[in-house]
C-alpha positions in Angstrom: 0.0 0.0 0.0 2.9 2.7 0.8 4.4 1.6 -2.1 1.3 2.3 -4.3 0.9 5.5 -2.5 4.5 6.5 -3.0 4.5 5.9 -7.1 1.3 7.4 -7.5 2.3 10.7 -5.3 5.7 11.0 -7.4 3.5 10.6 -11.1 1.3 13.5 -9.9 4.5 15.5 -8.5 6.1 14.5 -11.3 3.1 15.9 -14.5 2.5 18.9 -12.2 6.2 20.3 -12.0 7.5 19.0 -15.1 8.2 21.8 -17.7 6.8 21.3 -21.3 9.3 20.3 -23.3 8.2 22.5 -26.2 8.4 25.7 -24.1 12.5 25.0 -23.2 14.5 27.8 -24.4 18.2 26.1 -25.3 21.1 27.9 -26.1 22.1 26.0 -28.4 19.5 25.4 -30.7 19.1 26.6 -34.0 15.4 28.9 -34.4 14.1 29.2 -37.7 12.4 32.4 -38.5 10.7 34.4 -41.5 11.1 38.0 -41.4 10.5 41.5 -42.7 13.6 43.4 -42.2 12.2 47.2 -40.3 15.4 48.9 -39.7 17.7 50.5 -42.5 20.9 50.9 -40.5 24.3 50.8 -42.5 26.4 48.1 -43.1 29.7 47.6 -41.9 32.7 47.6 -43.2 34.2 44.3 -45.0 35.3 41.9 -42.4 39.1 41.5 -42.7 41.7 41.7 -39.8 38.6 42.9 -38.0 36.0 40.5 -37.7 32.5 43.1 -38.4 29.1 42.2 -37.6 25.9 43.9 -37.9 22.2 44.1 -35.5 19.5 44.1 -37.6 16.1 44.6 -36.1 13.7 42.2 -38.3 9.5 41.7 -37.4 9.1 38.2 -37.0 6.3 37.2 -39.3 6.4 33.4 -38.5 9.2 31.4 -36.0 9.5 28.0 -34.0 11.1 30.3 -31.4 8.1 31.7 -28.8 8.5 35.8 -29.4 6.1 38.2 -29.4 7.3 40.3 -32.6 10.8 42.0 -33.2 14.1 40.7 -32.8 17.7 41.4 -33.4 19.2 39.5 -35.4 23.6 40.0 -35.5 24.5 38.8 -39.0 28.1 38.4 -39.3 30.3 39.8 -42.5 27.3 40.7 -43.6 29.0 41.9 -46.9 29.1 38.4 -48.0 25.8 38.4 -48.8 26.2 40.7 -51.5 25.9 44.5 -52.4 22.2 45.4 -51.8 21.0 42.2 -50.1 19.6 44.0 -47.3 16.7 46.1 -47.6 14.1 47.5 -45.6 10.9 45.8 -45.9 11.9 42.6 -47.6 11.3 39.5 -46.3 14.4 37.1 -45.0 14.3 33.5 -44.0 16.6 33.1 -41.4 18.3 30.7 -39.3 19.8 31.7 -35.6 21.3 31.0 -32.5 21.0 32.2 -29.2 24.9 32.7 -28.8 28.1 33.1 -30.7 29.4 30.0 -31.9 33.1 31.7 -33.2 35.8 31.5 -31.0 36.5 35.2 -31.2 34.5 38.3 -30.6 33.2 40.8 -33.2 32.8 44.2 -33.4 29.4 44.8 -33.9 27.5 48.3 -36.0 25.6 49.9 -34.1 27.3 49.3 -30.7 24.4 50.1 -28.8 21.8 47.7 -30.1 21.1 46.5 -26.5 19.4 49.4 -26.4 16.0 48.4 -27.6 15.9 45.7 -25.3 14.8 42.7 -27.6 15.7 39.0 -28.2 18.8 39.1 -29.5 19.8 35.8 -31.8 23.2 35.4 -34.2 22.5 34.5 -37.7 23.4 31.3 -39.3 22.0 31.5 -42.6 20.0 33.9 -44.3 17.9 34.2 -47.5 15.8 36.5 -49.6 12.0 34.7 -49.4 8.6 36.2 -50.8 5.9 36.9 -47.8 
């Protein structure tokens, strides 16, 4: 009978403080979102000796990542994606981390994106896509 008791007390304990697993934030998963880039910031200069990265504020049109609308994303040498690739009001699908993977830091235009206090993810890959 205790025993009985005891398994069914640590099942209830056990459902009720378990956390959904599709809720669990990790750091080191990769979020997939569709976007419409908002802001029209400049780009950086060419990456080189100095590794250049810019914040990009995009509104999240659909994502498997649970936010509420804007983001920043920090795309990396974002030259590389050609002349003209960014622009305001387009759409982006785009694939992002939480954290940096490199081993180094970058130096990151503008410096004060922190400012505007959103979710802030590291690009991975990111394409042109129609709305």
């Amino acid at each position: 009978m205790r025993f009985s008791l005891l398994l069914i007390s640590l099942l209830f304990f056990q459902a009720v403080f378990s956390q959904d697993s599709q809720n669990v934030i990790k750091q080191d998963s990769i979020y997939k979102f569709k976007a419409r880039l908002t802001d029209n910031s400049t780009l950086t200069p060419g990456c080189g000796v100095i590794a250049f990265a810019v914040a990009k504020i995009f509104e999240i049109i659909e994502s498997d990542y649970p936010v509420n609308r804007n983001v920043t994303i920090i795309i990396q040498c974002p030259e590389l994606n050609g002349n003209g690739f960014f622009v305001t009001d387009e759409f982006y699908s785009i694939e992002a981390g939480l954290k940096n993977d490199a081993s180094f830091d970058w130096l990151i235009i503008p410096q004060d994106y922190a400012k505007e206090k959103l979710p802030v993810f590291w690009a991975r890959i990111v394409k042109k896509s129609k709305k």
